[in-house]
C-alpha positions as CSV (number, residue, x, y, z in Angstrom):
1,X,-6.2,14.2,-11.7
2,X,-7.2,17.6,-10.1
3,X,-5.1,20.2,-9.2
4,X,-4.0,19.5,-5.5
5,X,-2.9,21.5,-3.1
6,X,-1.4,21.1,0.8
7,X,-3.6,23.6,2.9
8,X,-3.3,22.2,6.7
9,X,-1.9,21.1,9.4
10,X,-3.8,18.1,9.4
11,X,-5.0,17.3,12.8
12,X,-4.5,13.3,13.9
13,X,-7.2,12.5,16.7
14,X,-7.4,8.9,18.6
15,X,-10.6,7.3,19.5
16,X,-10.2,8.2,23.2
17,X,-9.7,11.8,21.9
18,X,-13.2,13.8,23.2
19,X,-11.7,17.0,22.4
20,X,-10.4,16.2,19.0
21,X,-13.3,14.4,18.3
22,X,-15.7,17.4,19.1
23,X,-12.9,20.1,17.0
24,X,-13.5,17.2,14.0
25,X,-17.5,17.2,14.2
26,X,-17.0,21.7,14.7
27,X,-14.7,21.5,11.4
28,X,-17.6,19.9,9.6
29,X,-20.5,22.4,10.2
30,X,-17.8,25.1,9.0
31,X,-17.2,24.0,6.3
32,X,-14.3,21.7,6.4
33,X,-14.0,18.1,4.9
34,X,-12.3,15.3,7.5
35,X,-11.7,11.6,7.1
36,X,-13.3,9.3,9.4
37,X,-13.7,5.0,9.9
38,X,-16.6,3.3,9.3
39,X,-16.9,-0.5,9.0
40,X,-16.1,-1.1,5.4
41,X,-13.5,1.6,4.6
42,X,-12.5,5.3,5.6
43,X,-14.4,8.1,4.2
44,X,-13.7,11.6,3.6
45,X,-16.9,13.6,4.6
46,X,-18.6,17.2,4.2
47,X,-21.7,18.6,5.3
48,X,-24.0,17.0,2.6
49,X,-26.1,20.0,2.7
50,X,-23.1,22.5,1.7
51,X,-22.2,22.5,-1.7
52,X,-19.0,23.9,-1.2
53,X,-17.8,22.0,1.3
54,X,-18.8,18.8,-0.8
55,X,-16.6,20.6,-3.4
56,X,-13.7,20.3,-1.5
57,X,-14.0,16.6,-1.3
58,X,-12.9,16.6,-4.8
59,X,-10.5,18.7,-4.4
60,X,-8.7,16.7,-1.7
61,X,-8.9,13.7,-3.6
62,X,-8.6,15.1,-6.9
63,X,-11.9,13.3,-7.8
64,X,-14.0,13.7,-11.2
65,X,-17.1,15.5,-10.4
66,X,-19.4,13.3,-12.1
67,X,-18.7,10.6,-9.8
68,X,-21.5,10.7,-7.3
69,X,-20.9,10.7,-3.6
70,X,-22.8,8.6,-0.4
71,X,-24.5,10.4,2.6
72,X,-23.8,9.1,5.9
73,X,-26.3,9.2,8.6
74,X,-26.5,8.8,12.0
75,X,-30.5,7.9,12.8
76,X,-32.9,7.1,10.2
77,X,-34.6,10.0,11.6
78,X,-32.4,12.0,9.0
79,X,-33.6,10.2,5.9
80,X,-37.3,12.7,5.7
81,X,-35.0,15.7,5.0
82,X,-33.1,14.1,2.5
83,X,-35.2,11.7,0.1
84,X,-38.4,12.4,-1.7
85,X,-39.6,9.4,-1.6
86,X,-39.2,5.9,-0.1
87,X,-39.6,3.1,-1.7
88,X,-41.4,-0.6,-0.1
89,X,-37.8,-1.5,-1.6
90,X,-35.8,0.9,0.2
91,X,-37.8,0.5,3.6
92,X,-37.0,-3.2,3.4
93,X,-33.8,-3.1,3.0
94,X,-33.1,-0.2,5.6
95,X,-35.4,-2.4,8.0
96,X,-32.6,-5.3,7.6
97,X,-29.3,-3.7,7.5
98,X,-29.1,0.0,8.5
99,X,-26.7,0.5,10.5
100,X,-24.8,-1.7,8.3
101,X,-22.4,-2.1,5.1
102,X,-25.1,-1.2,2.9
103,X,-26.0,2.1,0.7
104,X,-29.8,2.4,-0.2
105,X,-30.1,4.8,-3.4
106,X,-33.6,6.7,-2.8
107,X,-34.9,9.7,-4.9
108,X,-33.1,12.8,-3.6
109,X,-34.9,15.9,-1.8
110,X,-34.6,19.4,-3.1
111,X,-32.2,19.8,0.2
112,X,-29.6,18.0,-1.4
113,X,-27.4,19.4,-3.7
114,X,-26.4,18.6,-6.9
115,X,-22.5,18.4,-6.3
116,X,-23.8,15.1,-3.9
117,X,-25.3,13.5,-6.6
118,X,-23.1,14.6,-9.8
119,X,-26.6,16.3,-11.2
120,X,-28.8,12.8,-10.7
121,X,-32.0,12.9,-9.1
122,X,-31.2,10.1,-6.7
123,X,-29.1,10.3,-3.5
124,X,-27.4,6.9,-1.8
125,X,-27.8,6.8,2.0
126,X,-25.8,5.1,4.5
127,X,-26.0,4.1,7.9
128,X,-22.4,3.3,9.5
129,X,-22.3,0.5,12.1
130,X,-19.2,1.7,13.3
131,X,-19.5,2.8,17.0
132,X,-16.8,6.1,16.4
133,X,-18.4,6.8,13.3
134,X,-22.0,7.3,14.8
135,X,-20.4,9.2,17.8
136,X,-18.6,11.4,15.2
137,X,-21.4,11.8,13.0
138,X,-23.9,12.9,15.9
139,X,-22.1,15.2,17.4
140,X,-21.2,17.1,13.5
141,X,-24.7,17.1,13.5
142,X,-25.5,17.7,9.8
143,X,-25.2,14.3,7.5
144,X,-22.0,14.0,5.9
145,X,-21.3,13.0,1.9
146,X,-18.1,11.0,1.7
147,X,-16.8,8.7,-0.6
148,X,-13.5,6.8,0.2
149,X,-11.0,8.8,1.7
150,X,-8.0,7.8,-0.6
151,X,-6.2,9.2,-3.6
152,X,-8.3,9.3,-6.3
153,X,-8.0,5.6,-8.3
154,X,-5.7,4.3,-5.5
155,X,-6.9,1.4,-3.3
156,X,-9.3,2.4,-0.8
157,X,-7.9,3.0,2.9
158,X,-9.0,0.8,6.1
159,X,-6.5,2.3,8.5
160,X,-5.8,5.4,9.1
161,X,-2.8,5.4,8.1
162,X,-3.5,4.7,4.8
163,X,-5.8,8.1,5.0
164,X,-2.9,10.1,6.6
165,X,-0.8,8.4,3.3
166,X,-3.0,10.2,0.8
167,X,-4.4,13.0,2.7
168,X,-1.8,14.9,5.6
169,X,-2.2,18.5,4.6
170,X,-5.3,18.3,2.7
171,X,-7.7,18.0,4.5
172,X,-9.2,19.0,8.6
173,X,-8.4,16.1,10.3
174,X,-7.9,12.5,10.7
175,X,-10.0,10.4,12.8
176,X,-8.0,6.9,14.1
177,X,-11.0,4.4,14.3
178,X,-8.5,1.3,13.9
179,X,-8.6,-0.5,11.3
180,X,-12.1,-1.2,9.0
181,X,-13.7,-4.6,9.9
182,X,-15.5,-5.9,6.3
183,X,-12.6,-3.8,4.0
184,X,-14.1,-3.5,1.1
185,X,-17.0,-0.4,0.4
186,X,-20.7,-0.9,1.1
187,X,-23.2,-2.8,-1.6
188,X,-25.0,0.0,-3.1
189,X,-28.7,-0.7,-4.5
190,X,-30.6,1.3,-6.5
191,X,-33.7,0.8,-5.1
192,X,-36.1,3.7,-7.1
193,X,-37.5,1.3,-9.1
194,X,-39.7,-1.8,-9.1
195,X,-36.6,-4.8,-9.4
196,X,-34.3,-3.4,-7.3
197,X,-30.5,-3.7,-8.7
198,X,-27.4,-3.6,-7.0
199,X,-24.9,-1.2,-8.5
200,X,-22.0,-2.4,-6.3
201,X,-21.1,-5.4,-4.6
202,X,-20.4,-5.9,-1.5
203,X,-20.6,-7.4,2.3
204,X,-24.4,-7.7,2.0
205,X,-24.6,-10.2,-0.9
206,X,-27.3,-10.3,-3.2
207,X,-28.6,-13.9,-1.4
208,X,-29.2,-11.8,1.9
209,X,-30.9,-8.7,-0.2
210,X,-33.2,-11.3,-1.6
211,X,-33.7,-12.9,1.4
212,X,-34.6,-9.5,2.6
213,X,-36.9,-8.5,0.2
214,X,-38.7,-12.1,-1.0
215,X,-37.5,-11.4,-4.8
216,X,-35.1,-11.4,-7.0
217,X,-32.1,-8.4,-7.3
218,X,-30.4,-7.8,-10.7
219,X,-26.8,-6.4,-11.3
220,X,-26.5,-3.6,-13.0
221,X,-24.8,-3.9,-16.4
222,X,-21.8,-1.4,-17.7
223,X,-22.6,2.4,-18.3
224,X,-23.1,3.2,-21.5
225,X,-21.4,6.0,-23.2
226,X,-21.7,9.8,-21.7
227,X,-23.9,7.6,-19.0
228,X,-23.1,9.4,-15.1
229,X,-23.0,6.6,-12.8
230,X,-25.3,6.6,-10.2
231,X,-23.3,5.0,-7.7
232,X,-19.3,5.2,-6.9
233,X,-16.8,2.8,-8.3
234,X,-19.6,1.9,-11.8
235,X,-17.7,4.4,-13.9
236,X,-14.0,4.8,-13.2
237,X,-11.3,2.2,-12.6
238,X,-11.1,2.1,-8.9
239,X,-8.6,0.5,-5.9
240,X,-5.7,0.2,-8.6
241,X,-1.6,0.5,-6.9
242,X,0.9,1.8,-9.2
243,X,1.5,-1.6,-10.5
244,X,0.0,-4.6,-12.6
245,X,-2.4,-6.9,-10.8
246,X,-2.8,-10.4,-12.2
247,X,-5.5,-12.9,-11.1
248,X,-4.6,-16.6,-10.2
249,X,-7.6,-17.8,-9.5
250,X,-7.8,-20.9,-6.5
251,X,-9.4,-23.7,-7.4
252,X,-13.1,-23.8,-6.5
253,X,-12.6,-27.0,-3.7
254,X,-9.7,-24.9,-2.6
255,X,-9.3,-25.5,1.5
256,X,-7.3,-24.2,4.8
257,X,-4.5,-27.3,4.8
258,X,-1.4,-27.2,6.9
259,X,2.0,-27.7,4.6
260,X,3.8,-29.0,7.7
261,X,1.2,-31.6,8.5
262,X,3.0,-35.0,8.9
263,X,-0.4,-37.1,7.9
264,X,-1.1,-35.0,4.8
265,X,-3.4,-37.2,2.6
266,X,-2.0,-37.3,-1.0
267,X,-5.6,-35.9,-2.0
268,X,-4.2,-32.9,0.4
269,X,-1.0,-32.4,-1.2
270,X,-2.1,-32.2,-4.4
271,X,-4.5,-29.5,-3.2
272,X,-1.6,-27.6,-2.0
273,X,0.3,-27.8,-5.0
274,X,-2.5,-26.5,-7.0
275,X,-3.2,-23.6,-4.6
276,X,0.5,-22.5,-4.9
277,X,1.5,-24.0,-8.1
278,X,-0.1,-21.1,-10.5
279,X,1.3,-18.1,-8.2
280,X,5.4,-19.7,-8.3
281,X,5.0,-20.8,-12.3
282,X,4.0,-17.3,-13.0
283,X,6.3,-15.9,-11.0
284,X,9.1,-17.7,-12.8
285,X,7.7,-17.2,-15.9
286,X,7.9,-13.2,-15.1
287,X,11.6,-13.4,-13.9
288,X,12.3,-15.2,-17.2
289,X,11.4,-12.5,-19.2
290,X,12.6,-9.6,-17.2
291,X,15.4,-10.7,-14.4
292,X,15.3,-7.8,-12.7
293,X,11.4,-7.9,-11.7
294,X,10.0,-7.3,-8.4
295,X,6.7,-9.4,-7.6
296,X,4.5,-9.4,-5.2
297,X,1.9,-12.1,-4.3
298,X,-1.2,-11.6,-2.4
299,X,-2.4,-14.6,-1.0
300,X,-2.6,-16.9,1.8
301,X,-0.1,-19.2,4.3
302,X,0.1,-22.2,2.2
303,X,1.2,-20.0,-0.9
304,X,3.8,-18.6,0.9
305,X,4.8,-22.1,2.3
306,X,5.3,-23.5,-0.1
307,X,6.9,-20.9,-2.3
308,X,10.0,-21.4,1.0
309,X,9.9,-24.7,0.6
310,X,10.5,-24.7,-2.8
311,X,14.2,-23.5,-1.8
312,X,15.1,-21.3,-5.2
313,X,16.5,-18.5,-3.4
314,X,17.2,-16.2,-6.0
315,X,13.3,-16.4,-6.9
316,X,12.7,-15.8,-3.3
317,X,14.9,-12.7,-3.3
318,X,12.4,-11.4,-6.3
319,X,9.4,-11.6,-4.4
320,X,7.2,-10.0,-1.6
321,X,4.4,-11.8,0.3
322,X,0.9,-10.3,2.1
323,X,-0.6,-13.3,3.6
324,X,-4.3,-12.7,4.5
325,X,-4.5,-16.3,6.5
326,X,-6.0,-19.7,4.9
327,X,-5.8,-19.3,1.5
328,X,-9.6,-20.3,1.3
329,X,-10.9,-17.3,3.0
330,X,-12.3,-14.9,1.5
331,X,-13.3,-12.8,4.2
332,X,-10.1,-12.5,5.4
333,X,-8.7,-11.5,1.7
334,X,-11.6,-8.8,1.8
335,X,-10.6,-7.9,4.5
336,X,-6.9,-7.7,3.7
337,X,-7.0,-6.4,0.0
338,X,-6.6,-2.9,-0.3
339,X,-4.4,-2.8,3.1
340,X,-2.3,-5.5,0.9
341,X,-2.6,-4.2,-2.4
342,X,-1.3,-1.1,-0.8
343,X,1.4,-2.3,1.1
344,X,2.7,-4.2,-1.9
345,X,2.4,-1.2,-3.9
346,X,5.1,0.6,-1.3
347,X,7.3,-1.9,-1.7
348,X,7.8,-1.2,-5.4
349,X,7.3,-4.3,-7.3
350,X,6.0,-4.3,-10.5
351,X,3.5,-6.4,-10.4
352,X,1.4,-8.0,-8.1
353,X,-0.5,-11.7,-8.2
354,X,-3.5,-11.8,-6.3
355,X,-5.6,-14.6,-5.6
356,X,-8.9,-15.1,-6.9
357,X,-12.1,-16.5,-5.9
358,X,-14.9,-18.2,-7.6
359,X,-18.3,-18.2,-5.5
360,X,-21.8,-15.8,-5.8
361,X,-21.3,-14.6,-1.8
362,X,-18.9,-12.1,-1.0
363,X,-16.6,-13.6,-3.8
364,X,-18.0,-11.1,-5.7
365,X,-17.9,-8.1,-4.4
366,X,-13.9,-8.7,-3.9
367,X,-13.8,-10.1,-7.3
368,X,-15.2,-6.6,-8.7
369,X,-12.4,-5.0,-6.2
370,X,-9.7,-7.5,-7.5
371,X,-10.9,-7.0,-11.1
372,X,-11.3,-3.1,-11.4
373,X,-7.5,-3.3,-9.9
374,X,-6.6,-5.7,-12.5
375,X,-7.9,-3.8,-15.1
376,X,-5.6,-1.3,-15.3
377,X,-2.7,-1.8,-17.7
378,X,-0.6,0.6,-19.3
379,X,-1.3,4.0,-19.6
380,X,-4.2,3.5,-17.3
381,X,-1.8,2.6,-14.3
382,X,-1.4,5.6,-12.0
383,X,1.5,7.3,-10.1
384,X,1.6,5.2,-7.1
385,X,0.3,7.1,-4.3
386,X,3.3,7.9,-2.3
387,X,4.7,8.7,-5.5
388,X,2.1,11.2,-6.3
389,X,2.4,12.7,-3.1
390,X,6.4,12.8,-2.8
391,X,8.3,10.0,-2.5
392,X,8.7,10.5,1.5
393,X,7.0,8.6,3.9
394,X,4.4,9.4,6.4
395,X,6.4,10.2,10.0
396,X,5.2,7.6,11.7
397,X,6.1,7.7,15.9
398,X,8.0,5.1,17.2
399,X,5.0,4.1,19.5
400,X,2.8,3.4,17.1
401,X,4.0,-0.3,16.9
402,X,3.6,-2.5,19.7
403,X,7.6,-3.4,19.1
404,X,10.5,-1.7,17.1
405,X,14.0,-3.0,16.5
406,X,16.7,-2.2,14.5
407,X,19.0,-3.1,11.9
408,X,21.7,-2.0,9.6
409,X,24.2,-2.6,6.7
410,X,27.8,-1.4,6.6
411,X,29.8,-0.6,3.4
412,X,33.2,-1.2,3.3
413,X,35.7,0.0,0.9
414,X,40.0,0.8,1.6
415,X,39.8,3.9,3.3
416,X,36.4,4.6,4.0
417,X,37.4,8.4,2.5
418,X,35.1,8.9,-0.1
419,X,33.5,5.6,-1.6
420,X,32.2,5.0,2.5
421,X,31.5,8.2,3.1
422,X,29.2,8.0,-0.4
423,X,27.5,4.7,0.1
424,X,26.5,5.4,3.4
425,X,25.4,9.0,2.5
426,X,23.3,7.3,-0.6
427,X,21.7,4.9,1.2
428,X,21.0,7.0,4.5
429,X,19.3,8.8,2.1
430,X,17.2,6.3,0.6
431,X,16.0,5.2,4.3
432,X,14.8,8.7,4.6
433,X,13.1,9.1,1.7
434,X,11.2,5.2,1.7
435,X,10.9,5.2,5.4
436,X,9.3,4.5,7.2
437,X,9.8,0.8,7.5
438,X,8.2,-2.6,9.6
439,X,9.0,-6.4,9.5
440,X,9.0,-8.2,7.3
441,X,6.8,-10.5,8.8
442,X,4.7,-8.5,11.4
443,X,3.5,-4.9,10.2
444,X,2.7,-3.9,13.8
445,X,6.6,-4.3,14.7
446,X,8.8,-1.4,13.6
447,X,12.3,-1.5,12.1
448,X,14.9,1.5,12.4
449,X,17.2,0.9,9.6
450,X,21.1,2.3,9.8
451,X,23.6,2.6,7.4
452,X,27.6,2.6,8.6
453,X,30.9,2.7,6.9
454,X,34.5,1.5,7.4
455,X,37.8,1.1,5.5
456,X,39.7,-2.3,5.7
457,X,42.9,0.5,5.8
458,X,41.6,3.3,7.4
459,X,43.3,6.1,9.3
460,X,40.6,6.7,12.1
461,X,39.1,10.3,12.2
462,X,39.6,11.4,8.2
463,X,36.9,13.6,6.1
464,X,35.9,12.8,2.7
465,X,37.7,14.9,0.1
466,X,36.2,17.8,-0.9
467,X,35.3,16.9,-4.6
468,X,33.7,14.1,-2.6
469,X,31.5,16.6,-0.7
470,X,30.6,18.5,-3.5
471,X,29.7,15.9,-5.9
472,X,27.2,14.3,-3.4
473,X,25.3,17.3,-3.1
474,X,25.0,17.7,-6.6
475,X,23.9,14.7,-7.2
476,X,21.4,14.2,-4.0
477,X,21.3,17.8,-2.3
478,X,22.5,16.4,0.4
479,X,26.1,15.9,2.4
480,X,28.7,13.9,3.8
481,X,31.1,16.5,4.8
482,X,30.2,15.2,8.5
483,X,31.4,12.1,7.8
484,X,34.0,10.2,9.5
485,X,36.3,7.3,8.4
486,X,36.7,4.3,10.9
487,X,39.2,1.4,11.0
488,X,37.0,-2.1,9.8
489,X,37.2,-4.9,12.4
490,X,35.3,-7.6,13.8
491,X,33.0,-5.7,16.2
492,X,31.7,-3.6,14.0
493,X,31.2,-6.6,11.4
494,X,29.5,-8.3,14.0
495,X,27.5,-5.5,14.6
496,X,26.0,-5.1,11.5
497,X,23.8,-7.2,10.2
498,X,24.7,-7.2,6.5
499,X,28.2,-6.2,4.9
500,X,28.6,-4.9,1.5
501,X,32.3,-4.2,-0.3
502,X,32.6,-2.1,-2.8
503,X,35.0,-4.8,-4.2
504,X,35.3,-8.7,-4.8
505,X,38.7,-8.5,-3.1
506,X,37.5,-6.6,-0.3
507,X,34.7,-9.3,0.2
508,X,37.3,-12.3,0.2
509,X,40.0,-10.6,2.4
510,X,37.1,-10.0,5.0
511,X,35.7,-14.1,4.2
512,X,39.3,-15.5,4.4
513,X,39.9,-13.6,7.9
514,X,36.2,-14.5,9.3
515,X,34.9,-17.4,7.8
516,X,31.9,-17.4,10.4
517,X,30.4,-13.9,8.7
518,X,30.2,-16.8,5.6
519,X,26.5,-15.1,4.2
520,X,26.6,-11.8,5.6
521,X,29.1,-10.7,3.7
522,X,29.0,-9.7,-0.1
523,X,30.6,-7.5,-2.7
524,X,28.2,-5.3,-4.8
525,X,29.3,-7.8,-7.6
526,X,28.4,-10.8,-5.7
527,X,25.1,-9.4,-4.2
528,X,23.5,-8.9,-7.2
529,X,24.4,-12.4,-8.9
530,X,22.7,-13.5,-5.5
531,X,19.3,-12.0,-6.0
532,X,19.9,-12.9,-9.9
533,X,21.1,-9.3,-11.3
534,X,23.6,-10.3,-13.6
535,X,25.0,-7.8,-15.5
536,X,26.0,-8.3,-19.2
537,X,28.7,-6.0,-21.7
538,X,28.2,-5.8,-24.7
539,X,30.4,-9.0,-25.4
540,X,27.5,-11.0,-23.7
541,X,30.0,-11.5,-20.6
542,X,29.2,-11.2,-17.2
543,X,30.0,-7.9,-15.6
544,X,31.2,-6.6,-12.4
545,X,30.2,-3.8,-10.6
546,X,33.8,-1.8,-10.9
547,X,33.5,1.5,-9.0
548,X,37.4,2.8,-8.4
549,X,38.0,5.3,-6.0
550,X,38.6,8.7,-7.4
551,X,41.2,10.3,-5.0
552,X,43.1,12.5,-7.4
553,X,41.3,12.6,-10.3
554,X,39.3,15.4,-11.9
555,X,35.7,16.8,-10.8
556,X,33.8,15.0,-13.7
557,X,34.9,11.2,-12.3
558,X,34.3,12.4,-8.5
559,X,30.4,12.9,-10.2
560,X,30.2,9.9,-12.3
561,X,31.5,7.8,-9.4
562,X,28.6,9.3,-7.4
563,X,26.1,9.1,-9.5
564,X,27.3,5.4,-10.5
565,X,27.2,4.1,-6.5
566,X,23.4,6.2,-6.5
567,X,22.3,3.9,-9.3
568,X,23.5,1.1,-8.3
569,X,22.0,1.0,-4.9
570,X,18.8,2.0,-5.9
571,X,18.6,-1.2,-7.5
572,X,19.6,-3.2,-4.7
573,X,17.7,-0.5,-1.7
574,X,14.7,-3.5,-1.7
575,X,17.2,-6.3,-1.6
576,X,19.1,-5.1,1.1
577,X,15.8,-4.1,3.2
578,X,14.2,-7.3,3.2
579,X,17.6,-9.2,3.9
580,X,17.0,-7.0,6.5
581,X,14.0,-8.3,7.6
582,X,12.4,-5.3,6.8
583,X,9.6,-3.9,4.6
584,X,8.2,-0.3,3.4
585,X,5.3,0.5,5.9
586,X,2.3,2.2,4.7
């Protein structure tokens, strides 16, 4: 990846934002590179006629240079100035879907310069039907080279949110145009010579280009080597997260059926179980090998229904859902991938089963999405974006989502001295840094997650010992000499909506006094085995989490302690969130 570097202020403008809007289209003719909507996904523009402008696409994105880029128009009025010739082809298909999801490549004119084109002598034009996007685009009045305006390799944006993700401080501006209504790129075809091909699938299938144009397209086959691609996504592995992606592919009668149905046909049941059957055997077959894996699963209602009514909680506790809808709908999972493969991706699982689909309509073009994703495997998987870009998350306000609440865990220990003051330090911390956060079932409802602490024997009012202080910022940079110890009772149990002891005993003195809290309270020990994290010694026997509080001990045990109760909860941070009812928000 190319050197990258934060040069702005990035400036966020709404679609009811005139002013912004016109400072976006001004940015442009000077020079600057902004991200904008347009029906299929976000794109990161320059004037196309301004070689170094187009430069600093790359630079934002940390692109390869020989990767061709698409110019946006608003009016076909533009094309003259920028092709050298137009094709019966090209015509054709402009005639039927400009403004649309479709890229047209054309022979390029002399105007256009080679950092476009990645030194070809072709040029892809596109005409946006996305109302903003033609507003924008008019009033920059130059036509604008984009490509995706995402990380390079990452999954491509369609809010923009995922475009602030990847590009606050990189580029101009932001333009909000909600999110991207087809969600995958445009079909690009090559249409320069007599068959036409199509380079890239997408929302215009190849039955509507031949429709179109009364013959027969053709796909183009794999570059061969040293080959520059004349389109985007033909050469690199694109829309990848950080993770592994694995294909389950639905069966080919696969349908929309309700689980909960009480007149489900047995021909209907046995549907369902072979929709979600493939996605819950893998799954388990995963956790067999590796315990302590996170998975996420990318797919539609009845998967998920079924997966809950399968009742294994502790695989439950392993794994993250995006449901697109019916299962059977592939415009929906168009429409949904990268947003899902994305929001998966943030919540750090490592890997990710997505659903396939078999069908020659817009099955393909998300099956070249889904399968360029999958692709990647080992050293080819990238830094996941957020990663890449710091682990913190984007400061998203409050009023973004139509709904917030909140919720919180406490930690309890004896005297809430030092092992509180440390575990709700650590995982304050951790909130900050993976914030911000949503449901877990509604990504347009926020959550504000708290973290408290309180000592079954505490004296009220205490600070954490010093060594305490001290070793905490050593270890996180941080503090907890503000901290205060408080007396544990019931209010602030019931408070809370999750309770975590540093100790077994602790966990059974609270149980044995409250029975009602009976699944809202855990030790560390007794979380873990919950969500199937059992620990081993070298004997083979089970092992507890044993953390002992190091009140008059050296300065070395004050920092292992620390650092021990850091580790530990970093394993359980995405437990704890989605018992929660929370998620990472992207």
């Amino acid at each position: 990846m190319m050197d990258r570097k934060k040069i702005y202020d990035t400036l966020f403008v709404s679609s009811s934002d005139d002013e912004g809007l016109a400072k976006c289209a001004e940015a442009i003719r000077n020079g600057e590179v902004v991200g904008f909507p347009t029906e299929t996904v976000y794109g990161l523009g320059a004037d196309a006629l301004n070689e170094n402008a187009v430069r600093r696409i790359f630079e934002a994105k940390g692109r390869p240079g020989d990767n061709p880029l698409i110019v946006h128009i608003w009016d076909k009025s533009q094309i003259d100035e920028l092709v050298s010739e137009v094709t019966s082809a090209a015509k054709a298909l402009m005639d039927a879907f400009m403004p649309g999801p479709i890229t047209v490549i054309m022979r390029k004119s002399d105007k256009v310069p080679s950092a476009v084109t990645a030194g070809l002598d072709t040029v892809g034009i596109r005409m946006p039907s996305h109302p903003l996007c033609n507003r924008f685009l008019k009033l920059a009045g130059c036509p604008v080279a984009a490509p995706s305006a995402n990380l390079s390799g990452s999954p491509s944006p369609t809010t923009a949110l995922h475009v602030r993700n990847d590009m606050d401080g990189y580029v101009f501006g932001i333009i909000d145009g909600g999110e991207c209504q087809v969600g995958l790129e445009s079909t690009v075809v090559d249409a320069t010579g007599e068959v036409p091909v199509i380079l890239r699938p997408g929302a215009v299938t190849s039955a509507m280009i031949d429709e179109a144009l009364k013959t027969h397209t053709e796909y183009a086959g794999a570059l061969g080597k040293g080959q520059v691609p004349s389109s985007p996504g033909m050469k690199y592995r694109h829309y990848a997260p950080g993770c592994e992606v694995v294909i389950i592919t639905l069966p080919e009668d696969c349908e929309a059926i309700d689980p909960y149905a009480e007149d489900l046909t047995d021909e209907q049941k046995q549907k369902l179980f072979e929709m979600a059957s493939p996605f819950i055997l893998k799954a388990q077959e995963i956790l067999k090998g590796n315990p302590a894996a996170r998975i996420g699963i990318f797919a539609g209602d009845e998967v998920r229904t079924l997966a809950s009514m399968a009742g294994d909680d502790i695989l439950s506790a392993h794994l993250e859902f995006y449901s697109y809808g019916d299962t059977s709908d592939v415009e929906a999972a168009s429409h949904c991938l990268f947003d899902g493969l994305r929001l998966l991706d943030r919540q750090e699982v490592d890997v990710i089963l997505a659903a396939g689909f078999k069908g020659d309509g817009l099955e393909v073009a998300y099956m070249n999405r889904l399968s360029k994703a999958a692709g990647l495997q080992g050293d080819d998987v990238p830094s996941r974006a957020y990663e890449a870009l710091g682990e913190g998350g984007n400061e998203v306000p409050l009023d973004y989502f139509d709904d917030v609440f909140t919720s919180s865990v406490l930690f309890v220990s004896d005297d809430d001295v030092n092992l509180g003051a440390v575990c709700e330090g650590l995982f304050t911390d951790l909130i900050r840094r993976k914030g911000p956060f949503c449901s877990a079932d509604d990504v347009k409802i926020g959550v504000e997650l708290y973290a408290e602490s309180a000592g079954l024997y505490a004296e009220e009012g205490r600070e954490p010992d010093a060594l305490t202080c001290e070793a905490f910022t050593k270890v996180t940079g941080g503090t907890v000499t503000h901290h205060i110890s408080r007396h544990a009772e019931v209010s602030i149990y019931d408070s809370n909506d999750l309770v975590l002891t540093i100790s077994d005993a602790q966990a059974f003195e609270i149980l044995n006094a409250y029975p009602d809290l009976e699944g809202r309270v855990f030790s560390l020990s007794s979380y873990m085995a919950s969500k199937g994290l059992v620990m081993r010694g070298e004997d083979g026997r089970v092992a507890s989490i044993s953390i002992r509080d190091p009140k008059g001990q050296e300065a070395d045990v004050y920092l292992h302690t620390v650092s021990a109760l850091k580790a530990w909860l970093e394993i359980l941070f995405p437990y704890i969130i989605k018992d929660l009812n929370a998620k990472r928000f992207c």
